[in-house]
N, C-alpha and C positions, 0 to 999 in steps of 0.2 A: 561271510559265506562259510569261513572254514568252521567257526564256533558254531553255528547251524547244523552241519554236518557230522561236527564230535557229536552234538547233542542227540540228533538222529540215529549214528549207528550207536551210542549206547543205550538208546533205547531201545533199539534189536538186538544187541547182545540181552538184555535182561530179556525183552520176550523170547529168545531162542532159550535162554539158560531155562526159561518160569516152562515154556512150552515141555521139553525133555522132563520137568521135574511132574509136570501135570502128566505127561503122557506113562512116564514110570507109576505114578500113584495110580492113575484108570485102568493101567493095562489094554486101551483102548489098540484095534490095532491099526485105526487108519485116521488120519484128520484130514478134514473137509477142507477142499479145494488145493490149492497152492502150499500149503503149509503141510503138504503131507510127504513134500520134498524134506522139507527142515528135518522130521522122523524116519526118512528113509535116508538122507544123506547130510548127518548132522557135522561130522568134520569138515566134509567141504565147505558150507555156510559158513563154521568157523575160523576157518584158513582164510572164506574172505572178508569177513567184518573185522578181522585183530587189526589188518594193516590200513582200515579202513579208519576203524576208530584209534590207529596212532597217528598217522597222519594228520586227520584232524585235529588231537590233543597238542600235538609237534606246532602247528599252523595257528591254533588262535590264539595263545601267549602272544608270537611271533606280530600276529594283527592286531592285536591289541594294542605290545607296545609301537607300532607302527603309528597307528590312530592318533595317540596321544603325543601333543608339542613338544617337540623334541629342546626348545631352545626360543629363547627372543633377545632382541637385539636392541639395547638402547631403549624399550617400550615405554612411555610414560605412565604413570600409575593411574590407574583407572578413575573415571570421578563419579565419586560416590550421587553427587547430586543430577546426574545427566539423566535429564525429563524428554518426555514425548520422542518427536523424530522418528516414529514408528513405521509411519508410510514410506520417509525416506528410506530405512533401512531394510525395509525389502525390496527396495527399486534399487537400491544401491549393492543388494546381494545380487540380485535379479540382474542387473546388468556385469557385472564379475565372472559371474558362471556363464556369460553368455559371447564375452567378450575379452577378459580376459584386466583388460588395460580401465579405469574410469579416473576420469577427473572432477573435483569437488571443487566446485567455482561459488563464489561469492565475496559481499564486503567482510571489510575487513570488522571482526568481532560478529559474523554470525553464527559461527559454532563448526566452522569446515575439519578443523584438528578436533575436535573435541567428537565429533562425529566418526571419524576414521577412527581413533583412538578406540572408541565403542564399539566399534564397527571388529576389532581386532580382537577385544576382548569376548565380544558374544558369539565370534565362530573360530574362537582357540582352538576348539576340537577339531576343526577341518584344516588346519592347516598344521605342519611339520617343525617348521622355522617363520617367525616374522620377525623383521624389522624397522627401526625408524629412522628414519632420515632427514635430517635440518637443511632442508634445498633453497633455505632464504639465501644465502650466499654459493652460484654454484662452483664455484672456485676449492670453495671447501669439503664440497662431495666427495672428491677423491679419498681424501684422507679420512673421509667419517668408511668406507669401503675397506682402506686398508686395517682400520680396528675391524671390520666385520672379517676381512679375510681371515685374520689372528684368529678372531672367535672361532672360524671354521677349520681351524690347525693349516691353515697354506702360510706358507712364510718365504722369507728372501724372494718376491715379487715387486716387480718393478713399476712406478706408477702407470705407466701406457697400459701394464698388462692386468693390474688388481681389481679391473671390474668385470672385464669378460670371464678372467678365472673364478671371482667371486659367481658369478653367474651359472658358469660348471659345476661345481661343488657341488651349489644349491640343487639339482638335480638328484642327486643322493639324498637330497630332503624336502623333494616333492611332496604334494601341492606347499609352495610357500607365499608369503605376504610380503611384500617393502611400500611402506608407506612414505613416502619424501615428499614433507610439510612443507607448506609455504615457498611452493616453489614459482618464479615468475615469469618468463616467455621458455616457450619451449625448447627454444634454437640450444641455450648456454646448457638445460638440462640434456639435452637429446644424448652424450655419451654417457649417461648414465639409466640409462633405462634401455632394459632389454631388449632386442632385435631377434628376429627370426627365431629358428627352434628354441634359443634360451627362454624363449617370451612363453611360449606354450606351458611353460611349467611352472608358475604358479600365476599369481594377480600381482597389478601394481595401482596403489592409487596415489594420485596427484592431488593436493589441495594447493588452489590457489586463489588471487585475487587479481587477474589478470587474463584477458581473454586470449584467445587466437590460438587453442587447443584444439578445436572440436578436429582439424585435420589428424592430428598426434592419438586421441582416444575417446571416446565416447565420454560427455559432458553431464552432468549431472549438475543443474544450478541450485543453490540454496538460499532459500530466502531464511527472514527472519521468524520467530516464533509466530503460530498461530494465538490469537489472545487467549483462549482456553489452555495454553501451555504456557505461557507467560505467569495467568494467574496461579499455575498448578505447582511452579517454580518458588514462584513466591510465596504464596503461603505454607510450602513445604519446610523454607527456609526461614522462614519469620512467623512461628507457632499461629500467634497472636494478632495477627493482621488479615480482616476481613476481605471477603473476595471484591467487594466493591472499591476499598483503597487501593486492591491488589493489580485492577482493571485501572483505574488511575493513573498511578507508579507506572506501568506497560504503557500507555497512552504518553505519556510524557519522554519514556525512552524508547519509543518508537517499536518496542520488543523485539529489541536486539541483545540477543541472550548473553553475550556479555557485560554490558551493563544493566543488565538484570541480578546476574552474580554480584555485580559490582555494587548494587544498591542491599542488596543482601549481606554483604561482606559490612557494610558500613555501618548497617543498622545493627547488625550482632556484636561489631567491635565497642559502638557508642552507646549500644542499650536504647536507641532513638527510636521512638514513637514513629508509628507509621503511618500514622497522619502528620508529624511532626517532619518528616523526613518529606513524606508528596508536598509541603507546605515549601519548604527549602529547594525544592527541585523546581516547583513553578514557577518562585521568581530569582531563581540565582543558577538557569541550569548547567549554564557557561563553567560556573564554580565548581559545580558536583559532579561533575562527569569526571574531576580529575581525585576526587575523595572515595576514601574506599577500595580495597584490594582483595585480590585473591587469593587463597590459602596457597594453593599450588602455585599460581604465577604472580607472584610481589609486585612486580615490576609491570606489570602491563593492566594500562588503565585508558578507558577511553579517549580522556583527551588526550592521549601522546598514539594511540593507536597507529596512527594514519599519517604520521609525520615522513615514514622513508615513501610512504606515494607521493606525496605533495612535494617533496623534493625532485622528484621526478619529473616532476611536471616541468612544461614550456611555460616561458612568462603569460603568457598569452590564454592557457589555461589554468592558470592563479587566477588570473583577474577574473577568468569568468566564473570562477570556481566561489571566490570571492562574492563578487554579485548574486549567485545563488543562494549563496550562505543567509543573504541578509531577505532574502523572498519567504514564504511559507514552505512546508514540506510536502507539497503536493505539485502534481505536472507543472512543470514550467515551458511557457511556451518560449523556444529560440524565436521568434519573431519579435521578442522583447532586449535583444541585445544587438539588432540588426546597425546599429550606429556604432558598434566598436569596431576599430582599424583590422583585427582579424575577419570580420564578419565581408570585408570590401574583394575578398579575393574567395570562392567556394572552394577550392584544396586546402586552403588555410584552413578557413573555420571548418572544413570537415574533420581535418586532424586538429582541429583545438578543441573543437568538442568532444572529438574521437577520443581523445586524452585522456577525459573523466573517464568516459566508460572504460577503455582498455585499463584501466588503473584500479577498476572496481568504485571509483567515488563516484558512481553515480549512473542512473539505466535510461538508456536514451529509445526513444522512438521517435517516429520520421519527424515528427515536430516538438518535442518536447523534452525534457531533461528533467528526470525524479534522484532528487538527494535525502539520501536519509537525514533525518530531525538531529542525528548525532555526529555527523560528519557536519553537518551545517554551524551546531555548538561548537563544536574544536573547531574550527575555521576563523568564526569570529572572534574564540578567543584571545585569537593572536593577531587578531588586525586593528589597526587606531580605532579610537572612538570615531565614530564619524564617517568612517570612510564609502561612500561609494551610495550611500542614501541618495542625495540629492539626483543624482544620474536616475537609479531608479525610481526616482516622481517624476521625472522629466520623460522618462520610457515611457511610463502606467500612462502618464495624460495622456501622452502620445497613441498609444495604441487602444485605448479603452473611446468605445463608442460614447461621445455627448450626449447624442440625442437620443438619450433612452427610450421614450416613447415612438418617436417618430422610426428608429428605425429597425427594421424587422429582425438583422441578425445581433440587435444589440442584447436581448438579454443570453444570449447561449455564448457571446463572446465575455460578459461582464459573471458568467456563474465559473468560466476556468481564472480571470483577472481577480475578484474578489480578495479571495484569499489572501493575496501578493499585496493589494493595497492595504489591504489591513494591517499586513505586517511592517511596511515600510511607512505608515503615517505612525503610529507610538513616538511619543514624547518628542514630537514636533511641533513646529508654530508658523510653517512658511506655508505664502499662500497657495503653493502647489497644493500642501498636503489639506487644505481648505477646502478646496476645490475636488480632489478625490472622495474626499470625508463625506460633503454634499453629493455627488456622484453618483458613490456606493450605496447612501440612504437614498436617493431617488430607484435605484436598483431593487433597493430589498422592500419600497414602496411598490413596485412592481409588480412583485412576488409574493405578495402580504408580508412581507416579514417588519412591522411596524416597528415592534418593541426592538430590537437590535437597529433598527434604522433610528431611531431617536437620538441615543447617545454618539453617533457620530454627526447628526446634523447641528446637535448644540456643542461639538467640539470646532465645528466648522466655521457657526456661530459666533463663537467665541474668540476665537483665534483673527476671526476678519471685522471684530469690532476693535480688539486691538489695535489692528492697523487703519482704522478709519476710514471703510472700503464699502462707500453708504451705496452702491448697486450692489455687489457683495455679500453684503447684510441684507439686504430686501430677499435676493436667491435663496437664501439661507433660510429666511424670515417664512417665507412663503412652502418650502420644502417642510419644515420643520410644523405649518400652520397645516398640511397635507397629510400628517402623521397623527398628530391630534384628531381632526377630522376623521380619521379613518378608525381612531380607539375609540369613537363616540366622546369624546371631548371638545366640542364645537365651542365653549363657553371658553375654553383654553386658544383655542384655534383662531376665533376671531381678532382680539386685537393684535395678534400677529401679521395676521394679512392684512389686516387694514396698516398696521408699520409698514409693513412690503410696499402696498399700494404707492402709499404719501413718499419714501423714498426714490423709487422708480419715476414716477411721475414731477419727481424735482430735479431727476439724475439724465432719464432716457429721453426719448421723443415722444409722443403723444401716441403714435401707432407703432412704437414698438412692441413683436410679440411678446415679451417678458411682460406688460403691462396688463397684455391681454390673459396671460397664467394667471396675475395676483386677480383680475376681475371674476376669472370662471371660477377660483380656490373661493374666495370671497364670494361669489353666488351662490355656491355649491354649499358652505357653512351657514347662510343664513336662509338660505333653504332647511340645514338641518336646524337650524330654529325655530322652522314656524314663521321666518320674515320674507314672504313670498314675495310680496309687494317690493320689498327695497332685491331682492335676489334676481329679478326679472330683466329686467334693465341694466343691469349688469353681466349677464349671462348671452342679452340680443349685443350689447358690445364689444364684448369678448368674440362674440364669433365675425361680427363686421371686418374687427380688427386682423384676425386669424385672416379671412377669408382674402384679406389686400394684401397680407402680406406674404401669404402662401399658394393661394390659389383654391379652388374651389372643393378639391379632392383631397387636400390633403392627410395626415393621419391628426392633424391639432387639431383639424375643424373639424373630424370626427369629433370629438372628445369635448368640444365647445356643444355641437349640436344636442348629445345626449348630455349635456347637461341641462338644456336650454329642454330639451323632451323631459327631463324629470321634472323641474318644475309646471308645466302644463300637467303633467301625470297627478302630482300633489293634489292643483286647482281642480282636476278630477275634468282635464278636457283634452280626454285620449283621443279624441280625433285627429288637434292639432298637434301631438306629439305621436301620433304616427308614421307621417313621413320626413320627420325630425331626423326619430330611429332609424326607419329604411334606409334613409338616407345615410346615415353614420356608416351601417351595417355593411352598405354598398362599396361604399371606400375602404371601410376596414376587409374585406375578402379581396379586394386588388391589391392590398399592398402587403397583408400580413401571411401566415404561414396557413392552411387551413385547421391546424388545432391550437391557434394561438387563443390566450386567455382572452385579450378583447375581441376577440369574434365569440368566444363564449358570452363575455358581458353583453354584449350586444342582442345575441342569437334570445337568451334569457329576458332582458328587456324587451323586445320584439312581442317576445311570446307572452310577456304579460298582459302588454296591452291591446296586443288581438282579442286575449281571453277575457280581457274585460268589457271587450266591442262584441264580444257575443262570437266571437270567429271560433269555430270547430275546428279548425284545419294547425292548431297550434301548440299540438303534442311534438311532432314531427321537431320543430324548431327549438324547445324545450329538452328536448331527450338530446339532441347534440350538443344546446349548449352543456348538459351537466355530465356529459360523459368526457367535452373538454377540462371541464372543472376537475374532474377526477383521475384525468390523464396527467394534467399539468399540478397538479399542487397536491396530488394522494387522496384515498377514499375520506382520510380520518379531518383533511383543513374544513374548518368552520365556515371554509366560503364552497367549496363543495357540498357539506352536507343543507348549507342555504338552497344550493343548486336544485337539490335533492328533492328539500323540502316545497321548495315551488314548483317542481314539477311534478309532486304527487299531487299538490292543491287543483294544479292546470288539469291533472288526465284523473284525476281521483282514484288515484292507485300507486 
């Protein structure tokens, strides 16, 4: 304001002085309007601009040097390498200016200090004084105060009184900063952070990794890098490394920005290829998360990261901490640990799960518990080989629906379990993980997903021919004969099922339904070969079978009948496979969801062979099913745009 003000009255001193000189050279003797004052009473004007324009001259050195940081305390040096965070950091001013107090919550290595820090340096200009504060220990607060009090000339004070008087001072060097890093529940910090009028003059911010702030000051949560900032990190930092290994690399550490640095640091130390380096991280990542350092912080590397939380912890949230570790990095449902001795009391296991999150290892919602990919590494590193696997095959069986077909909430329960199983069957050979292995490919059978369902049903295969598990081996046989079928390799598919068959039928009962699977897999394959005659008889079996053992509605003898309708459909005798259909169709809407995929197969089927009985009335049933198709499996799956293409044949459009 005041440098505003020099600037304006000296630019009426120069028009008064230019005016008088213009007015002497014209000899004019009157000037228009208002300024005819300034030529009739040219002293007075000037008596009052001189003290006008000293004052202001007096006042904006004075504002200036005011403006500019008087001083910082302990600051870390700025990092040269610190990417994006750009939204944060106007929510994070944004709330400062409005607030006063914010706290920067998140795991540990997502960038909380390093953000403040930045935070400190890109609005130096609006602050007086800032400082930094080590709040990981708060015992030692004090004395990090009494060097600031020094810095600020107070001396001979006494510890009780070194922070309030630090607080005083500060006042003479309004607006100021104190950032106190890594600080943990708020109760040990609360005598060091400001109170009543001292608070109003400047900002404080907290970074922590511990909740039960949001009462203390307004919370600001941090996640981990967006992947466009991940990739922009790394290849900033590694010249020569494309953005597609860059996407990689960030995928494998979960783009958590310190070890992002930390993969950076490794690769510039060793000169190591960046494919060389993503090749090392995918199968060793236990190993690398502890390789590789930071220019500024030597000492701190992911795998030791998280060691004084884990310390912390109750026994109780190890273990489960532990069993996490070894699941996938994605939702985990607590309905999967429901058998551990904490889970038998609800105050317990609120606070043992409470644990994680209060602790930052981990973000909990009413059912489930998300660990990041890099706290799950360091976990395992330090636990025996072996440990705690078996438990969780024993969980998965447990809570993972059997009857994939038959029951309606099986595939939305087995698209959050997947994951989990997949990670805990690897370099296994027990029949649990056999039986999950098969499971999972009858799921991803499901779902069209063939090609990733194959290689687990012949590890499944494999593992229960080992152990000489001749029903076993048929399940297997027959799943895996399902799979081929479904890539158009029936030539493949056949003498598998027919294996299935002759085992079952040496192992089961005559009507058991497992015999009745290998008949309609086995109908259904020599169907696709053109062997109608031997598929037919096979197909009326299979649903007798179904129909004793289940009853007449059920969802297998759905799936028996439209089998048993496709082949009549072949023979070209849509009559008798129309209330085949109907029939399926009919059961399948009693029991299944109404956009489920086999009410689509069905609806699509229906609509074929009305349209080829001449029925007009078979748009309607056609347009549903293929907008089921394209709900449930995307516009772009091969069996949607099948969907598609039969229903422009059926309406010709």
């Amino acid at each position: 304001m005041w440098r505003t003000l020099a600037k304006v009255v000296a630019a009426l001193l120069v028009l008064f002085v230019g005016s008088l000189a213009f007015n002497a050279a014209s000899g004019q003797s009157r000037w228009p309007g208002p300024l005819d004052f300034v030529r009739t009473h040219p002293w007075v004007v000037l008596v009052l601009l001189i003290p006008l324009a000293l004052v202001g001259m007096w006042q904006a050195p004075r504002r200036e040097r005011s403006e500019a940081p008087s001083a910082t305390f302990r600051l870390p040096p700025r990092n040269g390498h610190f990417t994006g965070r750009e939204a944060v950091m106007k929510e994070l001013r944004l709330q400062l200016t409005s607030a006063n107090d914010i706290v920067i919550h998140g795991l540990g290595g997502v960038g909380k200090t390093q953000l403040a820090i930045e935070y400190a340096y890109r609005y130096l200009p609006k602050y007086r004084f800032v400082a930094f504060v080590d709040a990981e220990h708060p015992d030692l607060v004090t004395t990090q105060f009494a060097s600031l009090a020094r810095e600020l000339g107070l001396t001979e004070i006494g510890a009780e009184q070194v922070i309030p008087r630090v607080y005083g001072k500060l006042r003479d060097r309004r607006p100021w900063l104190i950032i106190f890093d890594n600080g943990e529940k708020p109760g040990p910090l609360a005598h060091a952070l400001p109170a009543g009028d001292l608070a109003g003059n400047g900002h404080v911010i907290v970074t922590t990794r511990v909740s039960g702030w949001s009462s203390r000051a307004g919370v600001l949560d941090l996640d981990v890098f967006a992947r466009q900032e991940s990739i922009a990190l790394l290849t900033r930092r590694v010249p020569d490394m494309s953005e597609a290994v860059a996407d990689q690399i960030a995928e494998q550490l979960g783009d958590l920005p310190l070890a992002l640095e930390q993969a950076a640091g490794y690769m510039d130390y060793n000169h190591t290829a960046p494919e060389e380096y993503l090749a090392l991280l995918t199968s060793r990542l236990e190993e690398m998360i502890a390789q590789g350092e930071l220019a500024d912080r030597p000492a701190v590397v992911v795998a030791t990261l998280w060691q004084m939380s884990l310390r912390q912890l109750p026994p109780a949230s190890v273990e489960l901490l532990e069993l996490c570790a070894l699941l996938a990095p994605e939702p985990i449902p607590l309905g999967l640990f429901e058998t551990l001795p904490a889970a038998a009391d609800p105050l317990t296991w609120d606070t043992t799960v409470g644990a994680l999150a209060g602790l930052g290892l981990a973000r909990r919602t009413d059912a489930h518990l998300v660990v990041h990919r890099l706290v799950q590494a360091a976990v395992r590193a330090a636990m025996p080989q072996g440990s705690h696997r078996a438990r969780l095959r024993e969980a998965l069986l447990s809570a993972a629906p059997h009857d994939i077909h038959g029951d309606p909430a099986a595939p939305e329960r087995w698209q959050e379990l997947l994951p989990h199983v997949l990670a805990v069957t690897t370099e296994d050979s027990s029949p649990e993980t056999a039986l999950l292995l098969r499971l999972a490919a009858t799921y991803l059978i499901q779902i069209g997903d063939r090609r990733l369902a194959a290689p687990l049903c012949e590890r499944a295969l494999t593992i229960n021919e080992s152990l000489d598990r001749d029903s076993e081996i048929g399940f297997d046989l027959i799943t895996l004969a399902q799979i081929h079928r479904e890539l158009d390799a029936a030539d493949r598919a056949l003498p598998l099922a027919e294996r299935a068959l002759r085992l079952h039928e040496s192992s089961l009962p005559a009507d058991s339904p497992a015999i009745a699977t290998d008949l309609a897999t086995l109908a259904r394959i020599q169907r696709q070969l053109g062997d109608h005659a031997s598929a037919l008889p096979l197909a009326e079996r299979a649903l007798r079978i179904d129909e004793a053992a289940y009853g007449p509605d059920n969802a297998y003898v759905s799936f028996d009948l439209i089998a048993l309708a496709s082949i009549h459909v072949d023979l070209g005798d849509h009559a008798t496979a129309l209330p085949l259909i109907s029939r399926a169709l009919e059961i399948r809407e009693a029991i299944y969801a109404p956009d489920h995929l086999y009410i689509g197969y069905a609806l699509l089927f229906k609509a074929q062979v009305l349209h080829a009985l001449g029925d007009p009335t078979t748009a309607p049933l056609a347009q549903r099913g293929a907008r089921i198709h394209r709900t449930q499996l995307g516009a772009d799956h091969p069996k949607t745009e099948e969907a598609f293409a039969q229903l422009k044949k059926i309406t010709g459009r």
